[in-house]
N, C-alpha and C positions, 0 to 999 in steps of 0.2 A: 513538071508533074509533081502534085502534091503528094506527101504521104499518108497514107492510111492508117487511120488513127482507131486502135481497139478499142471498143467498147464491151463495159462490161454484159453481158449477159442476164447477170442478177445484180440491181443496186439498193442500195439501202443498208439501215443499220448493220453493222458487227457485233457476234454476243463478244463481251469484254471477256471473260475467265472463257481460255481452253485446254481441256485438257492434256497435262503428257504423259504419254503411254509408251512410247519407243521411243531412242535416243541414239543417233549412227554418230561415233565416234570416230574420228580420223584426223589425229593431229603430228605434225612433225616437232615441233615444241611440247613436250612433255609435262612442261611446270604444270602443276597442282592438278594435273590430268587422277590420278589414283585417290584423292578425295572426291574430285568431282565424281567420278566413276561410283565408289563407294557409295556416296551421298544418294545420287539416280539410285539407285538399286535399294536403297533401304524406303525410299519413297515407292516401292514395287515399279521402277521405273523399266522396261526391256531396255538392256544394251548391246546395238550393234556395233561390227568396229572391225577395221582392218589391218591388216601385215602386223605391223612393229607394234601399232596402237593396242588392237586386238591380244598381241603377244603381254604388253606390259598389263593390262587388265587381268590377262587369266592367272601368270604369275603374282598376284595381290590375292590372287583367292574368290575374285570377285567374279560372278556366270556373267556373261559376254556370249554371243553369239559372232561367228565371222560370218561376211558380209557375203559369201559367197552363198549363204546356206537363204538370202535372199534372191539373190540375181540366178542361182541354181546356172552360174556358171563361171569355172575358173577365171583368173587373174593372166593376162597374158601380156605378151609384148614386154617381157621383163618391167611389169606392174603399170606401165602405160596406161592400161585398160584396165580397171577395176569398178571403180562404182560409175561408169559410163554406160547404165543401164538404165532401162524402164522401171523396172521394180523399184530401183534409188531414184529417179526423180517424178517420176508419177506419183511414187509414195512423197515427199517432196512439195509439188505444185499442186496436187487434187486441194478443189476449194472447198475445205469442212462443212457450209453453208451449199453447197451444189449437187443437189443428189446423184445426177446425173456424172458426176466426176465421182464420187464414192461407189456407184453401182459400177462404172467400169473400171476400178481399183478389184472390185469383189471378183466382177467378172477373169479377169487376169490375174487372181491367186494374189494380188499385193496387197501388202498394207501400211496404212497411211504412218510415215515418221514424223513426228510432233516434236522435234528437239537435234536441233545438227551443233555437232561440236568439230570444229573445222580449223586449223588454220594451215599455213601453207609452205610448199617446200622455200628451204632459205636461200632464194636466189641472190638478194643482194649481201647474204652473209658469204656466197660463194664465190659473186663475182670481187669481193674484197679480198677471199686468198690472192699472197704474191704468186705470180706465176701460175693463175688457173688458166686450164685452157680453155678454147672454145668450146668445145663437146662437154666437159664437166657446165659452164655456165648453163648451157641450152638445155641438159637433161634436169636443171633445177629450174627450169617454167614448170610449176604447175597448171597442172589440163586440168583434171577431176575435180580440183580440190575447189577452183574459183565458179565453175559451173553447179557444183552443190549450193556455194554461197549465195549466188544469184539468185537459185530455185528458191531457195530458203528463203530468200529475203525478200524475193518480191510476192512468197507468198504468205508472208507474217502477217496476215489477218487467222491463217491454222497454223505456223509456225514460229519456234524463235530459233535465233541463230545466234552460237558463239563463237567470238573467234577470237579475245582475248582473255586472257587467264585471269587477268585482273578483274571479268566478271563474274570468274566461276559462284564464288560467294553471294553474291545478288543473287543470280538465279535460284540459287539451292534454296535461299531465305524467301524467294519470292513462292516458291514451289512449296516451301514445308508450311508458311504462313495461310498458303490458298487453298491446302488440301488437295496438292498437286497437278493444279493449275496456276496459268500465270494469266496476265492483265492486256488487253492490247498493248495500253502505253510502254511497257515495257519489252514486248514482242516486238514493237515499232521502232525503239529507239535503239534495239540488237540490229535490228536490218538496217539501219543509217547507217550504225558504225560499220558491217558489211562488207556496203556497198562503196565507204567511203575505202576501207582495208582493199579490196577488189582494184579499185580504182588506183590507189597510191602503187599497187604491186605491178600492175600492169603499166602504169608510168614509167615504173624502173624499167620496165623490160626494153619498152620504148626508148628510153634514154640510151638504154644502152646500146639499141642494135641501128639507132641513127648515128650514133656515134661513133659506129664502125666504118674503116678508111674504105668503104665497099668499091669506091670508084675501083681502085687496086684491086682487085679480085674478080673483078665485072669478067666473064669467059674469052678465051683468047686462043680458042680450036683447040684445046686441052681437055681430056675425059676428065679432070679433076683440078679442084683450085683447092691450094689450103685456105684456112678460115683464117683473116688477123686475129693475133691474139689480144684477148680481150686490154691488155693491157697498153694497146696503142690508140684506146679509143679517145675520140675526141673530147674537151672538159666542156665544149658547144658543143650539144646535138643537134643532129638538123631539126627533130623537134622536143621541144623541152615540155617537160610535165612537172609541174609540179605540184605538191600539197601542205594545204599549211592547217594546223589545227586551233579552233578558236579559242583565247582563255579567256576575254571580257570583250563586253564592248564597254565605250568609254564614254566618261558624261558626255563628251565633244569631243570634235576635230580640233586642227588647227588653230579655228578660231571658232564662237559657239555656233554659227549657225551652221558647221560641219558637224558629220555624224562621222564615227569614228570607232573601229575595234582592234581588238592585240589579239595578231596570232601570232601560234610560235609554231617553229620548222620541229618538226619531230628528231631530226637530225641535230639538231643545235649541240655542241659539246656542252661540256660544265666550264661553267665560269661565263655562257654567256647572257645577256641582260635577260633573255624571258626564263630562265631558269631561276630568277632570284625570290625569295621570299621576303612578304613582306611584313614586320616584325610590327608596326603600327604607323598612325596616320591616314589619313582623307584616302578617297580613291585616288589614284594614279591619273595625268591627264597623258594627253597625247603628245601636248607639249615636254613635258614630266618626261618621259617616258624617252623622247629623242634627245633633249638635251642628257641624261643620264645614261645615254650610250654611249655617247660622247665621251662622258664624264670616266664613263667606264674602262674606254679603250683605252685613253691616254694616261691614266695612270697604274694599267698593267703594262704597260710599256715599259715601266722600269724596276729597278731588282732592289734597288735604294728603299727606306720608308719615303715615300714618297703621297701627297694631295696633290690633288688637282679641283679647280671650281671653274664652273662652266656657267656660264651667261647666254642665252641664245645658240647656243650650240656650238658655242666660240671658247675655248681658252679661256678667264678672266686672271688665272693666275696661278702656278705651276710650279711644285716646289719638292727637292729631295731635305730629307731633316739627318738629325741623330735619333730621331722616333718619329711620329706620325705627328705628335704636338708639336715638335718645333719646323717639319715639314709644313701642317695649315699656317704657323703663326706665316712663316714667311711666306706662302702662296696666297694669303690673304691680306698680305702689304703690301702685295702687286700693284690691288685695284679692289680698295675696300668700298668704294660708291658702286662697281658695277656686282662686286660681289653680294650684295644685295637682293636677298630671294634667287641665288643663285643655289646649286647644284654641289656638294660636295664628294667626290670621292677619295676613298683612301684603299692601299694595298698593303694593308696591317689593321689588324684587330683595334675599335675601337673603345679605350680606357676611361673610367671615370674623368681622369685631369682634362681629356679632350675635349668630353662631351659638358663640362663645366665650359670650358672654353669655346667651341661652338656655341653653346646654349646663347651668349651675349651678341648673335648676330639673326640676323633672321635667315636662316633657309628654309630650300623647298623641300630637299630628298638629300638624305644623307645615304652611298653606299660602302660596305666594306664587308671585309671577309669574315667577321663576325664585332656580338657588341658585348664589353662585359653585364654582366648582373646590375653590376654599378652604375654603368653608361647606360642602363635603360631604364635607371631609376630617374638621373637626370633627365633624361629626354622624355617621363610619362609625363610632364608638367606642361610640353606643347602636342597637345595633339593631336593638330593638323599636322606634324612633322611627319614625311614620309621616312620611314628606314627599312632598307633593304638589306638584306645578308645572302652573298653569293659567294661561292667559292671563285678563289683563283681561276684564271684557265692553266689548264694541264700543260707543261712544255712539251715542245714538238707535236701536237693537233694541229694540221693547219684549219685556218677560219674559213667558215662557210663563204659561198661567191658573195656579193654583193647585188644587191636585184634594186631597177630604179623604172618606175614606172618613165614612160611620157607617152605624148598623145597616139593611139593606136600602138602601140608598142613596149616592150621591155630592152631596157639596156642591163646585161650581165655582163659580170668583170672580179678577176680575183680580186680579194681584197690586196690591201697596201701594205706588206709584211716587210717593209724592206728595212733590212737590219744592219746601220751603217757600222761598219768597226773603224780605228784609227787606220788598221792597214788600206781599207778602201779609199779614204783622203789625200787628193792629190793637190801637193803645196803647187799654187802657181806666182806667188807673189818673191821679192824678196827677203824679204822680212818673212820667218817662222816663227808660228805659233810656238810659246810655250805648252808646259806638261799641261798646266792649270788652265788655260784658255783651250784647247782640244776638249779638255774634260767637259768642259761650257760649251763648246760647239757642237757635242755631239748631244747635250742634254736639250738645247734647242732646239735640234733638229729634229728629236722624235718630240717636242712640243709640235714645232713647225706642219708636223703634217697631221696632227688635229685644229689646227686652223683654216679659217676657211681663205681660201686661196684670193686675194691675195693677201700671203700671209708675212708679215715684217716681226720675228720676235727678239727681243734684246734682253740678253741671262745674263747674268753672273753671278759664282758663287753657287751654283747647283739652284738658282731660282729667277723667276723673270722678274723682270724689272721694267718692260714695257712689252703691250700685243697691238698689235698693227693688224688689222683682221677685214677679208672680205669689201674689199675697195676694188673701184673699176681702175686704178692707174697702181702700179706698185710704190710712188712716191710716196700718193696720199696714204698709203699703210705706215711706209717709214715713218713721215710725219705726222701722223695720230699716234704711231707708238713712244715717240718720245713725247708727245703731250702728253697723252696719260703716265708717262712714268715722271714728268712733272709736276700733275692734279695730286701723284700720290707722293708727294715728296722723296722718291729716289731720284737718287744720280746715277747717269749714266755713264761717267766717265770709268773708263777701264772695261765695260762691258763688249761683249762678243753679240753676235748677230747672224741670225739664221734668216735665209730668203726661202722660200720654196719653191720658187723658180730663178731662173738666171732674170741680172740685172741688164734690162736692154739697153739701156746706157749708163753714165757715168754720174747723173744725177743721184740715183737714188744714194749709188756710195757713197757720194758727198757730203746727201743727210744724215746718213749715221754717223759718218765720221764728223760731221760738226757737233752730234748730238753729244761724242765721248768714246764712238765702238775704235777697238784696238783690233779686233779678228774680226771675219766673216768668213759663211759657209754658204756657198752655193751650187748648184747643180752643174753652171759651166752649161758651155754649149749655146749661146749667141754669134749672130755674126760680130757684134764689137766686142765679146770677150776681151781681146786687145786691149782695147781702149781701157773695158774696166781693171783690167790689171794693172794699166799704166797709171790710173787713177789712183788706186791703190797704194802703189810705188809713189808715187808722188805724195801722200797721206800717209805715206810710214805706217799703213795694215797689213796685217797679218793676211792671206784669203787661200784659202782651199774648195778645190771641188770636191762634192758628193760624185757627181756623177750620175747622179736620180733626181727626180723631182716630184712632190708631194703636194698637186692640188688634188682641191677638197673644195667640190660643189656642193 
């Protein structure tokens, strides 16, 4: 069976300016509510408004009417039931354009409200207390509050609708400019934002109550089940919603003849890549934009002044300094041919000395926590350069899931936070790493897991010296990484060596120990582990497992 699809009644043009003359306020977020309020009422705007909302208007001095003295009847069900009335959405959805909808507005003593200030109880600010219960989460759904929005908003050809603070100002301007009217286009693009708010809120809800262990609570001849607490719900809901808000779209995709935009999760902490600002340079590509995630992650990784330069979304060269300058010099002695229109990032302010020294190479996007005055004098001489300025991420945040499209579906997964310490290293070899080769192992190791799998990296000294990246055999990584740390004129001898997964035989140790490695760090956990320890032993290496393993599709 198909469905029924409305049609309008009356079609054709909309007048652009309508007037507003009532205004039903009811917000749980308070910010800039007492100017907005102010502002209405010097425009001789009528304000109506309920409980708390109503309460904070009249104390301002500002005349308000409460919402009752429309619906001409009390608030019941401990406030359940308030503007779940005719008189609020009749006045509401009546089409200004329809006589017949304004004659029975008359007829029913109502009158039409031209202005909804709205937003919503804070249910995901609730379900974030530790230890809320069930019954605190469920009485922060709002009812009244998403059903005014809707009304509002799907009837924004006689209405506008607010529901964020950040637009109180627009409208007052757009109100006192029009002589107290506003514009469709403006009316139109309040109910987008709405219906998009509506929808993101109702997501949460949904997230949350699939992700209740319900099976466990299913009735079991009992008058009563207690609820699980919200705090055992699953980080998979059975269904997932979610919203993302657009900043650009992008000249291209991947490649040109893709089309391509950046959104960003409204949730995103500080410090991650769509939060950054960009200080100058070309647009952003898509390319741009992934490589420089990359770029980003792995060099908050570490506490050291530390660069990192990324190539294709790989590693090209990875380095802790005594400052952020002798950090790049040696991240950029890794692999100066592939560093090449590559990706800089740094986790230290960026200084004149630096950006002299950058300046003599070509990049795409330089990021970092901030650029001096100085450093942005040097860098206004290219500029296509892209430069970004983002804060750190905050310690203990943890990072948003990770989301990967494939064909009909989404694969979600926490991200890779795994934060190896020395205590976690288990020696299997005879031969023990020294103090100074641990130090190396564990600095490859968080290299290792922003490469792409399969990943072979060779440190030393707090810097790499060869990257093995994204090969179908893990040989041919080891063996690309000691050539390019030939192409670049390092030696490998004395160096240490991170795998990102175990070696399934005894070859690959081989290669690195012919190349010069003295330690290795691997995951462990092959059936010939054996073998490659005894390999090992027989090669006088150092080898420890992690214990974890860090591919990266």
């Amino acid at each position: 069976m198909s469905a029924q699809i409305h049609t309008a009644s009356l079609d054709g043009p909309r007048p652009n300016l309508l007037p507003v003359r009532r205004a039903l306020l009811s917000v749980s977020n308070k910010q800039g509510l007492i100017d907005l309020a102010r502002g209405l009422h010097r425009l001789g705007i009528e304000l109506v408004s309920t409980g708390g909302t109503q309460k904070a208007i009249a104390e301002a001095g500002i005349p308000v009417r409460p919402v009752e003295e429309l619906t001409q009847f009390p608030e019941m069900l401990d406030g359940r039931v308030k503007t779940l009335h005719p008189a609020v959405h009749a006045g509401l959805l009546a089409r200004r354009d329809h006589p017949a909808h304004l004659e029975a507005l008359a007829q029913a003593g109502y009158g039409a409200i031209d202005l909804l200030v709205v937003n919503l109880y804070p249910f995901r600010e609730a379900l974030a207390q530790p230890g809320v219960s069930h019954q605190t989460v469920v009485e922060n759904i709002d009812i009244g509050g998403p059903a005014m929005l809707r009304a509002a908003a799907k009837n924004h050809d006689g209405v506008a609708v607010l529901v964020d603070p950040s637009d109180y100002d627009g409208v007052l301007a757009g109100l006192q400019s029009q002589q107290g009217q506003l514009a469709w286009a403006q009316r139109a693009q309040l109910a987008a934002k709405a219906f998009a708010h509506t929808a993101a809120y109702d997501g949460a809800i949904a997230n949350f109550l699939t992700g209740l262990p319900l099976e466990e609570t299913q009735a079991t001849g009992q008058n009563s089940v207690e609820p699980p607490a919200p705090a055992r719900r699953s980080d998979y809901p059975a269904v997932l919603s979610l919203q993302f808000q657009r900043q650009e779209v992008l000249r291209y995709g991947e490649n040109p003849h893709q089309s391509a935009a950046l959104y960003r999760d409204p949730a995103a902490p500080v410090g991650s890549l769509a939060t950054a600002r960009q200080l100058q340079g070309k647009a952003l590509s898509y390319n741009n934009l992934a490589d420089a995630d990359a770029a980003w992650g792995c060099v908050c990784s570490f506490v050291e002044p530390a660069c990192t330069i990324v190539k294709h979304a790989n590693p090209c060269g990875v380095a802790q300094g005594a400052d952020a300058l002798e950090a790049y010099r040696r991240a950029f002695s890794t692999d100066p041919t592939s560093a090449f229109g590559g990706i800089l990032a740094f986790n230290r302010p960026v200084d004149r000395a630096l950006a002299e020294a950058i300046a003599g190479q070509f990049a795409e996007v330089i990021l970092a926590p901030a650029f001096s005055p100085e450093a942005l004098a040097v860098f206004s001489a290219k500029t296509n350069l892209r430069l970004l300025e983002l804060a750190l991420p905050s310690a203990g945040v943890p990072p948003l899931p990770e989301l990967k499209r494939i064909s009909g579906g989404l694969l979600v997964q926490s991200a890779d936070t795994d934060a190896l310490t020395l205590a976690d290293l288990r020696q299997v070899t005879e031969k023990a790493p020294t103090a100074e080769q641990l130090r190396d192992l564990l600095f490859a190791w968080k290299v290792a897991a922003w490469v792409k799998s399969n990943a072979i990296v060779f440190c030393h000294g707090g810097m790499t010296v060869g990257v093995g990246a994204g090969q179908m055999s893990r040989l041919d990584s080891a063996r690309i990484a000691a050539i390019k740390a030939g192409h670049a004129g390092l030696s490998l001898a004395g160096s240490v060596v991170a795998s990102d997964a175990f070696f399934p035989f005894r070859d690959g140790l081989d290669v690195v120990a012919d190349a010069g490695a003295v330690a290795v760090i691997q995951p462990g956990g092959s059936m010939r582990d054996d073998e490659v320890i005894a390999a090992a032993n027989e090669r006088g290496i150092a080898m420890v497992f992690a214990g974890v393993r860090h591919f990266r599709h």
